[in-house]
N, C-alpha and C positions, 0 to 999 in steps of 0.2 A: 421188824424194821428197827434200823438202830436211831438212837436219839441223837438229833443233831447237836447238842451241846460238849456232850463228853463221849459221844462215838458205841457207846454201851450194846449190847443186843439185849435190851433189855423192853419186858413190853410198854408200850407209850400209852399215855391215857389220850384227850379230847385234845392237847396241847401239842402233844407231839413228843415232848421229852417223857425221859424215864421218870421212875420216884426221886430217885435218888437228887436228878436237878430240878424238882418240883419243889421238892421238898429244900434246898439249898435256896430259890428264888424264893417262895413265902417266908423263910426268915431273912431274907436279904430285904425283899420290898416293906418289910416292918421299918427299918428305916425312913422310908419315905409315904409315910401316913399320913403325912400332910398337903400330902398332891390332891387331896379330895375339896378342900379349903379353894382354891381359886374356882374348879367349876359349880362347889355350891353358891359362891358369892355371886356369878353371873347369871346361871340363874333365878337366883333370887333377884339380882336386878332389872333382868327382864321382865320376871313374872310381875313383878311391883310396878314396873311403866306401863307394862300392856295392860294388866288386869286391872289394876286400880284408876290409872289416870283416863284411859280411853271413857270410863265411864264419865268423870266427871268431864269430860267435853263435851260430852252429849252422843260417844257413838253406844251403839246399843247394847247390851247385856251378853250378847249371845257371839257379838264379834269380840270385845272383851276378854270371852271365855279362852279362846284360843291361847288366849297370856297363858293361862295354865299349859297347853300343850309345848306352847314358843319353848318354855321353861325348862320344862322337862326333858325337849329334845337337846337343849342347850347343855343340860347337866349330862345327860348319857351320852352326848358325843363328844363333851373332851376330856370325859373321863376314860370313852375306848381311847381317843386319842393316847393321850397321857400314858394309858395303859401298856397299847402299843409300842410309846417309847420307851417307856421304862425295860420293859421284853429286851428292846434291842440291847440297849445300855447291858442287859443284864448277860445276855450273850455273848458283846463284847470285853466283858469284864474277864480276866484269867480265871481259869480254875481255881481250888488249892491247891497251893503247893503237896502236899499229901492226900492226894484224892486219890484214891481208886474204887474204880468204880463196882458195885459186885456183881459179880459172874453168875449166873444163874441157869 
């Protein structure tokens, strides 16, 4: 199966692309290391409304609890999000100029 970024027949892992644009996108998304900073702030400010304040209203311990799960699903889905976009960005970005790919 060739990889859809740089056309290579080369074998693909879980992604789909070869090494070679694996390996070009994890030093490319080093760049953007701080896309993790907005979905831990939301969830932490979910977790903090639901889990802490519901109790002090008086709803009960166990529906409270949930603030933990609100949270966590809050931080793992906009980080696939995020993720996902960053993917496309990265696909629609050029090659390098001096890329070839290796033949194998």
């Amino acid at each position: 199966m060739a990889c859809p970024r740089c056309h290579a027949d080369a074998p693909t892992g879980r992604t789909g692309w070869c090494e070679d644009c694996e390996r070009a996108y994890d030093t490319w998304i080093r760049g953007y290391a701080g896309d993790i900073v907005v979905p831990a702030l939301a969830g932490m400010a979910i977790l903090t409304t639901i889990a802490t304040l519901l109790p002090l209203l008086g709803v009960g311990w166990l529906i409270a609890t949930t603030g933990v799960f609100a949270g966590f699903g809050t931080l793992a889905g906009m980080f696939q999000l995020r993720r996902r976009k960053r993917r496309q960005q990265f696909l629609v970005a050029s090659l390098p100029r001096a890329y070839l790919p290796s033949k194998t």
